[in-house]
LOLOBA-311499 format. One line per 4 residues: number of its first residue (from 1); for each residue x, y, z of C-alpha. Coordinates in steps of 0.02 Angstrom, whole numbers, plus 50000, padded with zeros to 5 digits. Example, Ala and Ser with C-alpha at 12.3 -4.5 7.8 and 13.67 -1.06 7.14 Angstrom:
BEGIN
1 = 50615 49775 50390  50684 49947 50357
end
This chain:
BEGIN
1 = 42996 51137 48721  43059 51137 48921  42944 51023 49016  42987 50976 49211
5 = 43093 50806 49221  43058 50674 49341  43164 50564 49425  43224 50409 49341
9 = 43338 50264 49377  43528 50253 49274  43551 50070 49322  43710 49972 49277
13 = 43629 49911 49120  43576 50062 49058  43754 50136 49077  43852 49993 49015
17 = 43726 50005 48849  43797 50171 48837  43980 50109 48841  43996 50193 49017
21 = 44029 50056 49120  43924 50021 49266  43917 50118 49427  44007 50003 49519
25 = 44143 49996 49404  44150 50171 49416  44198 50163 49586  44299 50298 49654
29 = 44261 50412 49491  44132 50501 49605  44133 50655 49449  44066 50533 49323
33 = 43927 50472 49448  43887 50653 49506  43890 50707 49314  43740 50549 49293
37 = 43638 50602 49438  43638 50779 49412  43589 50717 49204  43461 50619 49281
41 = 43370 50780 49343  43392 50860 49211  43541 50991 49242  43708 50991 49163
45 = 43871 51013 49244  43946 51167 49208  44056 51197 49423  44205 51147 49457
49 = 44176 50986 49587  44311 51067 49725  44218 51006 49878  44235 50846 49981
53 = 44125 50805 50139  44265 50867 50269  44285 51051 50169  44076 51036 50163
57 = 44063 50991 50355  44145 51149 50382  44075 51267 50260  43894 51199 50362
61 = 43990 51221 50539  44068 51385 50497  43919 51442 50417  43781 51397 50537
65 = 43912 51467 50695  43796 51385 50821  43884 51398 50972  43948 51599 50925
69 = 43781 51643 50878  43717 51574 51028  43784 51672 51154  43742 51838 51027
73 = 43569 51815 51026  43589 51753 51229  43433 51873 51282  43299 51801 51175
77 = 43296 51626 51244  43319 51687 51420  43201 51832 51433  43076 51692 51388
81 = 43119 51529 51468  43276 51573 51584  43388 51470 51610  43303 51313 51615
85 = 43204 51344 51470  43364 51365 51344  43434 51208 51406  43269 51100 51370
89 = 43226 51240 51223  43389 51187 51160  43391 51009 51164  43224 51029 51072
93 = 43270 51111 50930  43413 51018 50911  43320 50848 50894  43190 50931 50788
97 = 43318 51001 50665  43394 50813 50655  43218 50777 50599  43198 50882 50473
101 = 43381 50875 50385  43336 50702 50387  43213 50728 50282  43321 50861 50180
105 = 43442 50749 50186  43316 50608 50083  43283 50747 49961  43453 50824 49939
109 = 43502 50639 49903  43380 50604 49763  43389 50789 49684  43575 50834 49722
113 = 43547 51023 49657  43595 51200 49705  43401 51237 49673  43351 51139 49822
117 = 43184 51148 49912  43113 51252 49730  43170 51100 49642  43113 50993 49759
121 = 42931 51053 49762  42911 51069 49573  42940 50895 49548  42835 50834 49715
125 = 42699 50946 49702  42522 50928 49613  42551 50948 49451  42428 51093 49432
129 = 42528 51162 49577  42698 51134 49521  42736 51301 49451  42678 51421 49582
133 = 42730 51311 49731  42907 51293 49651  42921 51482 49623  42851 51530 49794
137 = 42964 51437 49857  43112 51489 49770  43080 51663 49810  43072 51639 50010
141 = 43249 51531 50002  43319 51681 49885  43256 51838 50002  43295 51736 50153
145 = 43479 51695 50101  43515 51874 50076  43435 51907 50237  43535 51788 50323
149 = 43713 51859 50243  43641 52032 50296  43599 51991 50466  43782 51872 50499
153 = 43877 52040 50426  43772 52140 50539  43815 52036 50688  43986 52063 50646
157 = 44009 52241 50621  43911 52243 50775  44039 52172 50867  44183 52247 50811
161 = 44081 52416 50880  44040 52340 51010  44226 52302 51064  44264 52484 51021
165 = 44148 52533 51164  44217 52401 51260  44407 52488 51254  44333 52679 51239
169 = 44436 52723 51436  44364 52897 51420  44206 52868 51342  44219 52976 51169
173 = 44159 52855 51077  43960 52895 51032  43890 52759 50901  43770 52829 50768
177 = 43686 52711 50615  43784 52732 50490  43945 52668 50577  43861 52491 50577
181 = 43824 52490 50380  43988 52568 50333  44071 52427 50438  43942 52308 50348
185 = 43993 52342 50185  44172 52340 50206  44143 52157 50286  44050 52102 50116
189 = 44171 52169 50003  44303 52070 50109  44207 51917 50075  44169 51946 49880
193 = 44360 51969 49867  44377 51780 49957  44229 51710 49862  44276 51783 49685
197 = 44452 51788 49685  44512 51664 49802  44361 51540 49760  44495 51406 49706
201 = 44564 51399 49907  44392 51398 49974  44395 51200 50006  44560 51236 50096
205 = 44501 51385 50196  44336 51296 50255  44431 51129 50310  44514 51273 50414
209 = 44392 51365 50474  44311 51189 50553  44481 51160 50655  44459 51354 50698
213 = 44274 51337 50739  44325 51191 50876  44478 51281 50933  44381 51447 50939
217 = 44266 51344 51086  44391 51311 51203  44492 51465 51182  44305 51543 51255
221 = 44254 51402 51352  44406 51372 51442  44442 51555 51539  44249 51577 51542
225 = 44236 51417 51650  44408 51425 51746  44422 51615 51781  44237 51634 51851
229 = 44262 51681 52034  44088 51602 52078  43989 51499 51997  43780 51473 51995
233 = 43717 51304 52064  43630 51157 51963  43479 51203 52057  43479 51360 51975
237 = 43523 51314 51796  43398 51173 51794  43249 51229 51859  43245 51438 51869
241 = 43117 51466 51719  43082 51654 51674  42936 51747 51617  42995 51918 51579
245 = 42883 51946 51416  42750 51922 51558  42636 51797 51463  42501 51706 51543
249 = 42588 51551 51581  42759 51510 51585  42743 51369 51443  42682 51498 51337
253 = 42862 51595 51367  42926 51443 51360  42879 51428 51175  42898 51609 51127
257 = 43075 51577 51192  43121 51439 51085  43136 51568 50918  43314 51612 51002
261 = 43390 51435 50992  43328 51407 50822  43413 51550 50738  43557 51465 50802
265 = 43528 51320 50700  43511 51425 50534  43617 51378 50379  43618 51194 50398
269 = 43550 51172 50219  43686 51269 50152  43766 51136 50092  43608 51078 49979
273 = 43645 51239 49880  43854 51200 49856  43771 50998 49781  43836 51034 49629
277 = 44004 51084 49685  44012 50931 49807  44089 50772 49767  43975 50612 49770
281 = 43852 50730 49798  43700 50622 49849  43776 50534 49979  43907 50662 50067
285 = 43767 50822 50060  43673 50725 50187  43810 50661 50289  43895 50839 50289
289 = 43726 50919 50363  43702 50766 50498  43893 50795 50545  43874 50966 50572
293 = 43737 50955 50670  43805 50837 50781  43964 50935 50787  43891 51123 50820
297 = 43748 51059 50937  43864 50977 51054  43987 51131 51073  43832 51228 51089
301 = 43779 51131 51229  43924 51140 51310  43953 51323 51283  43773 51362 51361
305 = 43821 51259 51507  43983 51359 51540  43876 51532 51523  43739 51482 51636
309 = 43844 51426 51771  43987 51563 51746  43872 51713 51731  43827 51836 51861
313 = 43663 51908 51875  43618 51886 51703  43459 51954 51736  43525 52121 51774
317 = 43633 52114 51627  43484 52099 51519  43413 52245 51591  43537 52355 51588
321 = 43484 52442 51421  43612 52591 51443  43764 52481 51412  43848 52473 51228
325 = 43895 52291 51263  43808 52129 51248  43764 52030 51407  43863 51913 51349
329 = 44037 52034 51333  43993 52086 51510  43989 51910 51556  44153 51892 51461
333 = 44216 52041 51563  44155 51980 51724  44230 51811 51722  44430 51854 51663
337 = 44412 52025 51753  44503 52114 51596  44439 52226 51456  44573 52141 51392
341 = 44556 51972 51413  44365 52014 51350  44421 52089 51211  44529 51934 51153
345 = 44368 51822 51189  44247 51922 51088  44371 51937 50935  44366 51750 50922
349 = 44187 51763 50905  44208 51898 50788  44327 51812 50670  44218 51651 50660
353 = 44062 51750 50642  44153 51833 50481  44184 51650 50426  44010 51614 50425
357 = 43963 51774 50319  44106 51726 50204  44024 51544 50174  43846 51638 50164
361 = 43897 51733 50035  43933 51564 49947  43792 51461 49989  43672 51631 49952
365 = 43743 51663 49794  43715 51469 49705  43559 51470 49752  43502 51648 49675
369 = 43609 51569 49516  43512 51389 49522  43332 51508 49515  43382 51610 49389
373 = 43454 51477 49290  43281 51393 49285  43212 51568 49250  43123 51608 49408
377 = 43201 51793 49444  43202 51971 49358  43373 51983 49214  43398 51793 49262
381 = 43524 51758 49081  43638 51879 49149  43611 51812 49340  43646 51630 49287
385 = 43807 51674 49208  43959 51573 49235  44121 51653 49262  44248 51528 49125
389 = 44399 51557 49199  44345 51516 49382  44187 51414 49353  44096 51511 49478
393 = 43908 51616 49464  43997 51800 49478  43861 51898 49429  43756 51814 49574
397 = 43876 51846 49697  43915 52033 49642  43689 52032 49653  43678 51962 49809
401 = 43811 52069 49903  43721 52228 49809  43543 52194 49878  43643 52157 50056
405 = 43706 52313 50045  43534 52416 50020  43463 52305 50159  43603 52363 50277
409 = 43539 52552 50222  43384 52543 50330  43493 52522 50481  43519 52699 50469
413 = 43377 52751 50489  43251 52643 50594  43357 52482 50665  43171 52412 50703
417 = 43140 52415 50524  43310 52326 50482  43286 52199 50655  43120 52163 50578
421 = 43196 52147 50377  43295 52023 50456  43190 51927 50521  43161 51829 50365
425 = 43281 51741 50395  43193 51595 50513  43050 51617 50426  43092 51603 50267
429 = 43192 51450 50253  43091 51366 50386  42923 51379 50247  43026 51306 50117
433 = 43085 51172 50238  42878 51151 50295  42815 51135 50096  42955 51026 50043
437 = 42930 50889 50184  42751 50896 50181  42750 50856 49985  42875 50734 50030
441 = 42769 50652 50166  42623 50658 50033  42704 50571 49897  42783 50437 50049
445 = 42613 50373 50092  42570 50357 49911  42700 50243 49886  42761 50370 49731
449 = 42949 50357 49761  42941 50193 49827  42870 50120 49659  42934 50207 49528
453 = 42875 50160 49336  43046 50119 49265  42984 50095 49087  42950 50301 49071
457 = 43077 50417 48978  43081 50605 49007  42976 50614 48844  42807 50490 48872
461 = 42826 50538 49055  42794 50750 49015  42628 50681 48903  42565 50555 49032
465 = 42569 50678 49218  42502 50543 49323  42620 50429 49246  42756 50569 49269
469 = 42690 50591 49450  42763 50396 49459  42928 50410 49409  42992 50491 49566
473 = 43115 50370 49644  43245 50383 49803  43426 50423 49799  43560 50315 49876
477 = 43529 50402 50067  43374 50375 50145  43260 50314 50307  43140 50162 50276
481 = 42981 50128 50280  42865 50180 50458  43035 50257 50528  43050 50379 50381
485 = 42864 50424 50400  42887 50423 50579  43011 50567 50564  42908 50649 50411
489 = 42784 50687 50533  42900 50738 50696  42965 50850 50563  42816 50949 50494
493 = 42769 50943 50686  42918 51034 50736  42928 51156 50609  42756 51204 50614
497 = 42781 51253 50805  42941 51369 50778  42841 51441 50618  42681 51486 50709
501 = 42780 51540 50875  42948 51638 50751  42808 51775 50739  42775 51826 50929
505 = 42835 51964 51002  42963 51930 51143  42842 52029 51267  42646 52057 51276
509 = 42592 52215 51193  42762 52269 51129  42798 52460 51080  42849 52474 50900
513 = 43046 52461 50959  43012 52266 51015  42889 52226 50887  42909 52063 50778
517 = 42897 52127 50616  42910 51952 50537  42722 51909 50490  42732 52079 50392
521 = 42913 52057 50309  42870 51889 50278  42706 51945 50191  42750 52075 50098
525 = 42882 51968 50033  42752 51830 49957  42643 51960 49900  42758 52012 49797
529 = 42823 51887 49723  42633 51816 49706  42612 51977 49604  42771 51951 49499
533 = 42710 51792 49444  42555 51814 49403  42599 51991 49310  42745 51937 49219
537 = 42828 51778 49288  42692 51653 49253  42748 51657 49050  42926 51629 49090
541 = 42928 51515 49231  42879 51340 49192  43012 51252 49354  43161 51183 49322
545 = 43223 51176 49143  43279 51024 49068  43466 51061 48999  43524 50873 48964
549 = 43434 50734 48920  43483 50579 49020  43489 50460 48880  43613 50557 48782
553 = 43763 50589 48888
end
């Protein structure tokens, strides 16, 4: 019978009793360790360990593509906010993500998983909760992973269309639908070729996408800064707010604003999902998402400093809506005075930007394996197949980059409907992040992981639940006592904000073009998969499966 597994302690004397040796005397075998802790939680190791904490660092930096997505989604932020407000919107989100990877970080450490937050909440939850939480929750970080690969392939193909427009001299060039998706779909088979068939390399390839990612920010920032014949004054940067969604005060734009910078931020956990393909998993998955916060957020901030005081008029290049460029391009244009020289910029972008779809693909494709391992999705023993020969979840990856595909269908027809499809994207890992913290906060104040009953095995523990509710313990990386509560709260505080405000319309009374179809996206998506479990689901499902007990290894 599967039964949920809590969290239990392999000491030194427990492992020597086994003829193991003791952790410490293990030192440096970080497989053996990772092979105990992932036991511990019940999951057998069946990937290939390939990745250390520099090849993670920049799987997380190329994927999240902070400082390149930044200037992409320029408008949002500064229609709401101006310049002023994405400087202090900025420096806000970026201290409230450090919060709440913190906190992933803690969890990541004790439950080093692909599964993640699903994982996560199954074993924090109530334990009359623990099933429908857990799947919820699994089905927001699945739909919004294949949201996010959509909506990073989009933003490429978008760009390379863009830059045709950008060198179209006579003007031929008309763009229709269907260019975008074609262009989409030939950028995710590029990265299923690099993900299936080149997965061995992809350690390598990330290590050198990181160099590329900080090289990438000079190569822009440099010309941007140097070649701008005027630039703005600190006056103007640091105190010109804007209101042009005309709401009734300007801290209201203010916070309808900050949506923009926090899609920046987006991917960070990525390298929760890649745990079991990380070496000394519990201690480097934190360190890898801290690192590339600190990394991305400061080239961010510097790159928003060059465009703010290197851009002309941004204002008018915002409302120019007749142009088949970006603001941002224009900018480009403006300040090296080349199509050229524009060009060169923007294909930077472009090439990073297909780095972070390549690493999405990745991250997307684990986790849809991890759910359907532990039975939470539709055909999930031939989803949670693993590929012998390359160690790798094929079938998920070929699944993923199919329902990517359809997605990139409705952009076709109604690009509102696909803006608003994508949209999951914030939403849906952010209410993973929100459940997962706040269980964790819970269980904090009662002390759970903080006194765990080390006398329980997996067996006594599954007939005793409150005793089982006990057995939750930390992992090797965490923040102590008041401080760790202290940022449980600034946490749950900060992503309850960018939740509540992620679903605003960037103007008042918007026509159905500028519409934030979020709330409804994000619905229909829980709906549904409420209605899945409770038709069919609810039989199958019992959270994640037990493969190994820890006591026989």
């Amino acid at each position: 019978m599967e039964k949920h597994i809590g969290l239990q302690n392999l000491d030194d004397d427990v492992l020597r009793a086994r003829g193991k040796g003791s952790i410490s005397e293990a030192k440096g075998q970080e497989f053996d360790r990772d092979r105990y802790e992932l036991a511990r939680v019940g999951k057998q190791q069946v990937l290939k360990r390939r990745f250390g904490l520099v090849s993670m660092t920049g799987l997380s930096c190329g994927l999240m593509c902070t400082w390149e997505t930044l200037l992409v989604i320029f408008s949002i932020g500064f229609t709401n906010g101006g310049p002023a407000g994405l400087i202090y919107g900025f420096i806000i989100i970026w201290l409230g993500n450090f919060s709440v990877f913190v906190c992933i970080g803690e969890l990541a450490s004790a439950v080093p998983t692909a599964g993640g937050q699903y994982h996560w909440v199954s074993l924090l939850a109530p334990r009359s909760k623990k099933k429908f939480f857990s799947y919820l929750t699994g089905w927001l970080t699945v739909i919004g992973w294949i949201a996010a690969l959509t909506s990073t392939c989009y933003f490429v193909s978008d760009l390379i269309l863009q830059l045709v427009s950008l060198n179209d001299v006579d003007g031929s060039y008309v763009r229709q639908g269907w260019h975008g998706t074609l262009l989409l779909w030939a950028i995710l088979l590029l990265c299923v070729f690099i993900n299936v068939f080149v997965s061995g390399a992809l350690p390598t390839i990330e290590v050198v996408v990181l160099i590329v990612h900080v090289l990438g920010f000079f190569g822009v920032l440099v010309p941007l800064v140097y070649l701008t014949p005027t630039h703005n004054s600190a006056k103007d940067v640091f105190t010109k707010f804007h209101n042009s969604g005309n709401w009734n005060t300007q801290a209201l734009a203010f916070c309808v604003g900050l949506q923009g910078n926090a899609l920046a931020f987006v991917g960070t956990d990525s390298v929760v999902h890649m745990s079991e393909e990380v070496k000394n998993a519990s201690t480097d998955v934190p360190r890898s998402m801290l690192l590339s916060l600190i990394i991305n957020g400061t080239l961010a901030l510097g790159m928003l400093f060059a465009v703010l005081f290197s851009a002309h008029d941004i204002p008018g290049l915002l409302a120019d809506d007749t142009s088949p460029t970006a603001p941002f391009v224009r900018i480009f244009r403006h300040a090296v005075g080349s199509d050229g020289g524009a060009t060169i910029m923007v294909c930077i972008i472009v090439l990073l930007e297909f780095c972070s779809a390549m690493g999405c693909l990745a991250a997307a494709s684990r986790m849809t394996w991890s759910f359907a391992r532990d039975r939470g999705l539709p055909f999930s023993r031939a989803l949670s197949m693993i590929d012998k020969r390359s160690t790798i979840p094929v079938v998920a990856i070929l699944v993923v980059t199919v329902f990517a595909a359809l997605l990139a269908l409705i952009n076709i027809g109604n690009s509102a409907a696909f803006n608003g499809t994508i949209s999951l994207v914030l939403e849906g890992f952010y209410l993973s992040y929100l459940l997962a913290i706040g269980l964790l906060l819970w269980r904090r104040l009662r002390g759970d992981l903080d006194n765990p009953d080390s006398s329980l095995t997996i067996f006594n523990a599954a007939e005793v639940d409150e005793a089982y509710d006990r057995s939750l313990t930390w992992g090797p990386w965490r923040l102590k006592g008041a401080w760790g509560v202290a940022n449980n709260v600034v946490a749950i505080c900060y992503l309850t904000l960018i939740i509540f405000f992620s679903f605003w319309p960037s103007t008042i009374n918007p026509d159905l073009v500028h519409m934030n179809w979020a709330g409804v996206v994000t619905g229909s998506v829980a709906l549904v998969s409420v209605a899945y479990y409770y038709l069919f689901a609810r039989k199958s499902y019992t959270g994640p499966i037990v493969e190994v007990d820890p006591h026989v290894l």
